[in-house]
DOMIGU-780917 format. One record per atom (N, C-alpha, C): x, y, z; residue in one letter. Coordinates in pm, whole numbers, plus 50000, padded with zeros to 5 digits. Last residue first. Layout:
// DOMIGU-780917
XYZa
...
This chain:
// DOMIGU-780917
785339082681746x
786999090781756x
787669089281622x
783359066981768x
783519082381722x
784369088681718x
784279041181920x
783769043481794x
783889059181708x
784429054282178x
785769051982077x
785679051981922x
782439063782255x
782959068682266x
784129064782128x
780549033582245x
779809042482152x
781739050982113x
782219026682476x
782749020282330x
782039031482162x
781909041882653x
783019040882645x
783529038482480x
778779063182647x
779779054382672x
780769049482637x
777889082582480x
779339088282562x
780219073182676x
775359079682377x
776419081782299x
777939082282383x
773819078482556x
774359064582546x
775849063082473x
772549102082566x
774189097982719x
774499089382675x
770689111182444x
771259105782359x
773249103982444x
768849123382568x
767839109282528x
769129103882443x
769799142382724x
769759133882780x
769519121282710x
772739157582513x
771049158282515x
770799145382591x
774979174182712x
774889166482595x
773479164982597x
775509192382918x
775149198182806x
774579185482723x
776439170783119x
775609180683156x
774629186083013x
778819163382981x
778169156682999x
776529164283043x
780829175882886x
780039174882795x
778569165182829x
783219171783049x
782919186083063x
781469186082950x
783259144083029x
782809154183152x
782599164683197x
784859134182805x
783079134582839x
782929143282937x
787459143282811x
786569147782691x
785129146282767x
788809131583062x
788769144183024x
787969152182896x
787759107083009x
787209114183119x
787509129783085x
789279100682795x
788119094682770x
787289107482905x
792339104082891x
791419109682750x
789979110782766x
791959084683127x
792389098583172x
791519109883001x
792209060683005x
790999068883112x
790669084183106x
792319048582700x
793179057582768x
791939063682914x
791209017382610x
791019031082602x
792109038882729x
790818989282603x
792269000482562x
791779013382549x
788888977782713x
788858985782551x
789758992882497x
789348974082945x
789238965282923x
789238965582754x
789419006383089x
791308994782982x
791328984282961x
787099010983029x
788239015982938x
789539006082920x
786238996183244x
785498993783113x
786739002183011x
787629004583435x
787998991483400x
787178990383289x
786549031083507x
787799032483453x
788299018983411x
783469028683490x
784159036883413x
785589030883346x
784009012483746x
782939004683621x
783149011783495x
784939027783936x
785859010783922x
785209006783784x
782769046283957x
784039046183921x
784709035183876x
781059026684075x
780579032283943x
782319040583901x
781919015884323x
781829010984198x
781939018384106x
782329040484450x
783469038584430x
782949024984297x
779559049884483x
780549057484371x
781319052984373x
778789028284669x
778119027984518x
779409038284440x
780559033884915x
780759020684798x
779889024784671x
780069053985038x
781209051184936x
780859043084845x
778259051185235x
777649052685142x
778459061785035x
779729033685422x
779159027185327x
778649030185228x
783279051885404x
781509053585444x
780929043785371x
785509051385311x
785539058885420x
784199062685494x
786949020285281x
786049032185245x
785689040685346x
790419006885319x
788809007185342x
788569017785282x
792559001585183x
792848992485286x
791248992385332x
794669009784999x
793609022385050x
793029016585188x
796338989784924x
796109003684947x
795589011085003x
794768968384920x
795548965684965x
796088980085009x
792688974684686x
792348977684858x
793688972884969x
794198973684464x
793678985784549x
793438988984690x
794288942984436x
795308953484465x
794928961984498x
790918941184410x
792048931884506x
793198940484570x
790738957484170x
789798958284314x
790868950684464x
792148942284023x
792278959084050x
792078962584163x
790778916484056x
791918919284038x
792248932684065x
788478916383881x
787908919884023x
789498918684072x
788838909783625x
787978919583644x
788028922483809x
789638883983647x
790448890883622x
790098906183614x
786868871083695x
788268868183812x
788998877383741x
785808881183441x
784848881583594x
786798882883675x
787048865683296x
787418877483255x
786728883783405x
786918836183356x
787898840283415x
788218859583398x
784528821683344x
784158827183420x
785878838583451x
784398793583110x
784998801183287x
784538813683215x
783698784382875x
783708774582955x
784338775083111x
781148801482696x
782458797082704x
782758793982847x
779268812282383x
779408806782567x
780638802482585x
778448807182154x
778818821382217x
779438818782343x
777338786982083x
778308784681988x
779338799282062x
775248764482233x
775678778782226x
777208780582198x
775488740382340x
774478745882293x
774438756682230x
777868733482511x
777508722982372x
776578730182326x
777288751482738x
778478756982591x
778338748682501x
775928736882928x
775588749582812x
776158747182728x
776858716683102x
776908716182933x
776408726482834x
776558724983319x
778188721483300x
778308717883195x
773938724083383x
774588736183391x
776308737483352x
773648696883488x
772958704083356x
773588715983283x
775108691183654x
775328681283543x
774718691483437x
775098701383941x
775128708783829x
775068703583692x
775888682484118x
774568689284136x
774158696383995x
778538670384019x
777308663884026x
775998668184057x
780338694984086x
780178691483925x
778638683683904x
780158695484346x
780138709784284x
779938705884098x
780868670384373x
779408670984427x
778898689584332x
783218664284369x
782448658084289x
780988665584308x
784118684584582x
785128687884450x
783708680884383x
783028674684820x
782308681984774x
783058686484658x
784588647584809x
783208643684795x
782558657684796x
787198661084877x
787048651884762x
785338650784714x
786638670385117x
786488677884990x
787048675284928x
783968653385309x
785568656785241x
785658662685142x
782118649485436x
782258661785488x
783398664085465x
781108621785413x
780148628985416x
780828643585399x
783408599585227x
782818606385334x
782118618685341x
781698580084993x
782088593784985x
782318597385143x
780118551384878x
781478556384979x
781838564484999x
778578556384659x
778018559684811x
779008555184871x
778298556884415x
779098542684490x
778188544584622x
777738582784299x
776618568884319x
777318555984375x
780568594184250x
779408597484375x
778258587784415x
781268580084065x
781958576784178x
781428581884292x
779398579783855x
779888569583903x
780728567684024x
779668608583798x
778528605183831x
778868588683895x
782288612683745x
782068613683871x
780798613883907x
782408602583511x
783128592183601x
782968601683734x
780538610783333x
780368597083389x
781068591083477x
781418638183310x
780148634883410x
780108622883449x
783818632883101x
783788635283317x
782778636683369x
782518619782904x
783098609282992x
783408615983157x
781208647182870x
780438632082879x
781138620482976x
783138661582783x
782568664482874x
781658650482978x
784068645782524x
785048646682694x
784278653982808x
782008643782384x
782978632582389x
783528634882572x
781958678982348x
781178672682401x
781928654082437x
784248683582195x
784108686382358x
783288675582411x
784748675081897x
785808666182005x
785038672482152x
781308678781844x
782898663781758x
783878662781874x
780588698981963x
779978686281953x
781048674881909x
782888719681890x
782338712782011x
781488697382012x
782298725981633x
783648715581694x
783328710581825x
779988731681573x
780308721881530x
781288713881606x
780398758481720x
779008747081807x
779558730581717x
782298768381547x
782798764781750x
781478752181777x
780568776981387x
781378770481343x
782248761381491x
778438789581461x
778038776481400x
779658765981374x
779608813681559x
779158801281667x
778678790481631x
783288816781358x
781718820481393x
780958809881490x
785898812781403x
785128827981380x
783808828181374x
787948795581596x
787138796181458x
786258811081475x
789878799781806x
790548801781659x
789558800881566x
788408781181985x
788578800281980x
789098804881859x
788808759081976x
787238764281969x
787558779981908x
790978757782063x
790878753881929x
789588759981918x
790398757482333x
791478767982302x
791448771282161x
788728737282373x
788538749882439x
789308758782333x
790858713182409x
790268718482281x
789208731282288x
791818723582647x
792958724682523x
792338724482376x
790008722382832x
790818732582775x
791248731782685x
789998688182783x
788968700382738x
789238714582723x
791998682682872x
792078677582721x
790678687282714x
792018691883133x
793308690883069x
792858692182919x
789528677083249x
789928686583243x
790958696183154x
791038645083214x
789708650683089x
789568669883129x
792428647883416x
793478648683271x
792458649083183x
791168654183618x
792458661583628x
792498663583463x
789768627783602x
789288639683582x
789978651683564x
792258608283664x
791168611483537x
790488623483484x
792938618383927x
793898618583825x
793228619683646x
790508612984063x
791198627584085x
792088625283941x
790448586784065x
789738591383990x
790008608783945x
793228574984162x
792508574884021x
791738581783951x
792758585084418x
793638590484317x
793668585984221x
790318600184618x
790528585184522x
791218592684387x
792238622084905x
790558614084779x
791018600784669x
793808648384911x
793188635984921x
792418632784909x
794548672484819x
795338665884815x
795128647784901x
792888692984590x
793138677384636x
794598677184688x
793458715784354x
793898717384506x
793578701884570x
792228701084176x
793288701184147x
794258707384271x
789458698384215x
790268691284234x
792038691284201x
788638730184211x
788148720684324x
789078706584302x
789498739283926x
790268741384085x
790538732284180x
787428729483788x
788498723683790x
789598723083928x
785218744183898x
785238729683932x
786908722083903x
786588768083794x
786358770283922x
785908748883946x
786498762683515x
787878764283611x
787598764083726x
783748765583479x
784438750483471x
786248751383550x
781188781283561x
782408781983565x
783078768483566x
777908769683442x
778998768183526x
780318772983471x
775778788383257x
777418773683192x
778228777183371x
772738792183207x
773318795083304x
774608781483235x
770138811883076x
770818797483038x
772158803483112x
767148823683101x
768528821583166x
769098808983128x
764328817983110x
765368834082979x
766458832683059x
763538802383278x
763738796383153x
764418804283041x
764958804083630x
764488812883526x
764808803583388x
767118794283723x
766088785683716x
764808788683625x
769398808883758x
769528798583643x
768118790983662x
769108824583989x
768748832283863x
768858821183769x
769868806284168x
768448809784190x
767908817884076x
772638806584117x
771958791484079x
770118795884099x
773388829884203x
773168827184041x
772328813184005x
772748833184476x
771938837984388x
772048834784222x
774538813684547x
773538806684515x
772558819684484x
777558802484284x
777418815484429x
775388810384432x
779278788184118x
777928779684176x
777168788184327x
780208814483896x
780558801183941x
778568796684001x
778968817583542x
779248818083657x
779528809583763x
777248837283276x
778428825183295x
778748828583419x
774558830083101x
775098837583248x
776308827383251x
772668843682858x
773678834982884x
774298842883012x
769198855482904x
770268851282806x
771178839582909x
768638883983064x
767988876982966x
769388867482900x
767758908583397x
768788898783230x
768318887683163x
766008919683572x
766118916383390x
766308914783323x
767458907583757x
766198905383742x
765798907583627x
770168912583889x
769658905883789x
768318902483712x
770068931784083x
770468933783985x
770408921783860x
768358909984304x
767608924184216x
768748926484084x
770188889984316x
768858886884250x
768498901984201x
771888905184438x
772698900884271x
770998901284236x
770578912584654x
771298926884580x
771868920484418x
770178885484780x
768888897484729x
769928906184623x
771558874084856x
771148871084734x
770468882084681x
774458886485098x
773208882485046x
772858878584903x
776858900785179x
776898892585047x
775478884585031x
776488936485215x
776748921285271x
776368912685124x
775538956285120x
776148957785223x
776568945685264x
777098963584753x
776358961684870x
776678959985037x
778078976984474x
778118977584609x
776898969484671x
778928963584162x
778038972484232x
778288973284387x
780678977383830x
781018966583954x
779628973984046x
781188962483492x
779938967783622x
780568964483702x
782418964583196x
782478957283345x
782268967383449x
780758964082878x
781248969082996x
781438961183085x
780268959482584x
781338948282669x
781798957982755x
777328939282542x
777778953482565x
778878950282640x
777148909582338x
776938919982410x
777598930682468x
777378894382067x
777358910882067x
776808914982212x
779598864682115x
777808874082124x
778168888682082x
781288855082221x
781288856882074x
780118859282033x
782398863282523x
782098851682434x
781848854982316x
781668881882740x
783128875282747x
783208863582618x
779758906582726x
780698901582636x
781558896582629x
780048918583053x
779268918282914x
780088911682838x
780378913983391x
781518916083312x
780238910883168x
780288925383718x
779368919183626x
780098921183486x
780938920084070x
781238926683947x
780248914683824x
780468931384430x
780328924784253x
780568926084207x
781858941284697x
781918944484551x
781168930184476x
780068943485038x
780878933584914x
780138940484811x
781298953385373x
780678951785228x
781028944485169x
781978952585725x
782318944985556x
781298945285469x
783588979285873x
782218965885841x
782368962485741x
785548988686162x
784828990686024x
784058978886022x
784989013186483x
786039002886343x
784939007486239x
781619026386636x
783589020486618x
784369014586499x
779529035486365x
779979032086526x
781179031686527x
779529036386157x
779249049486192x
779309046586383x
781899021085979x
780889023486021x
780909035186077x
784469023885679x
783939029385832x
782489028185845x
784408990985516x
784539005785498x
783889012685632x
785868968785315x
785738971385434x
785118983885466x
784948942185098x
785438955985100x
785008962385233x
């Protein structure tokens, strides 16, 4: 995200976004977006520092530095490894083709996972048909990285290498009946943001970006809840000031709807 320096032109920030409740947990199902001035670790590491739990994400390396933490159980984004080979357009076409099609057959029972209603009941199915297919694509690109024919600097050999560093982190979801296997409500969360700036094109100060999150975090937490913005803003805001501080929680989005 671009936005006027205080010298000539502009400078590049970067949006985050942090998305609650993409899985079959009770967590809080807002989408955060935050500002910073650059894409460093520090600004996710601090905003992360007191989360607790399930992190679903790609392989960015403040998250791999927050998955080391033991109150972090961290599931690789699996679309995002899928990607990695499915853009290929060279490498060992056998094996590209295998993994392609155990990719394939894991979504699909992915999809079956979702139709059951509770996490004992998904953790069952998983184990019977996922796990089976997760297993066989660690083995065949744990096998094709341990050949040691890889050229050093192809992205065939970093497509395997984004799955083979991670082996651990690419089986949460056998564990956790809540978890789930991308990262895609995140990618579809930061979409708005995309189109917008195509618009507006920059900020008009770096010290934009925090309100322009916290806006972006309001009005996408509503139409991630079908909530109407425009309703929702026009009731809290004239009530916000007055309302009793120890009880603002009440006016978030979902508390909000609930009470309607």
């Amino acid at each position: 995200m671009r936005y006027i320096a205080s010298g000539p032109g502009c400078e590049k920030g970067v949006i985050w976004v942090y998305c609650g409740g993409p899985g079959g947990g009770k967590d809080p199902p807002y989408l955060v977006y935050d500002f910073s001035l650059d894409g460093t670790h520090e600004q996710t590491l601090k905003y992360l520092r007191s989360f607790r739990g399930l992190l679903h994400a790609d392989a960015h390396g403040a998250y791999q530095t927050s998955a080391v933490r033991s109150d972090v159980q961290w599931q690789v984004c699996l679309a995002h490894a899928r990607r990695k080979f499915t853009d290929l357009q060279s490498g060992d076409i056998a094996c590209r083709k295998q993994v392609i099609e155990d990719f394939g057959l894991l979504f699909k029972a992915e999809r079956e996972v979702w139709k059951l209603q509770t996490a004992g009941e998904r953790l069952a199915y998983r184990q019977a048909h996922c796990k089976p297919i997760i297993d066989r694509l660690i083995a065949t690109i744990t096998e094709r990285v341990e050949q040691g024919t890889l050229l050093p600097k192809s992205k065939f050999r970093a497509a395997l290498m984004y799955m083979y560093k991670r082996k651990e982190h690419v089986r949460t979801f056998l564990s956790d009946g809540n978890a789930v296997i991308e990262n895609n409500l995140a990618e579809r969360t930061i979409k708005p943001l995309v189109i917008g700036r195509k618009n507006w094109m920059f900020l008009g100060s770096a010290s934009a970006g925090l309100p322009t999150a916290a806006i972006l975090s309001v009005v996408q937490t509503c139409v991630h809840l079908k909530i109407d913005p425009s309703a929702y803003l026009n009731d809290i805001l004239p009530r916000i000031k007055t309302h009793p501080p120890d009880r603002l929680a009440e006016l978030l989005p979902d508390r909000w709807q609930q009470s309607r």
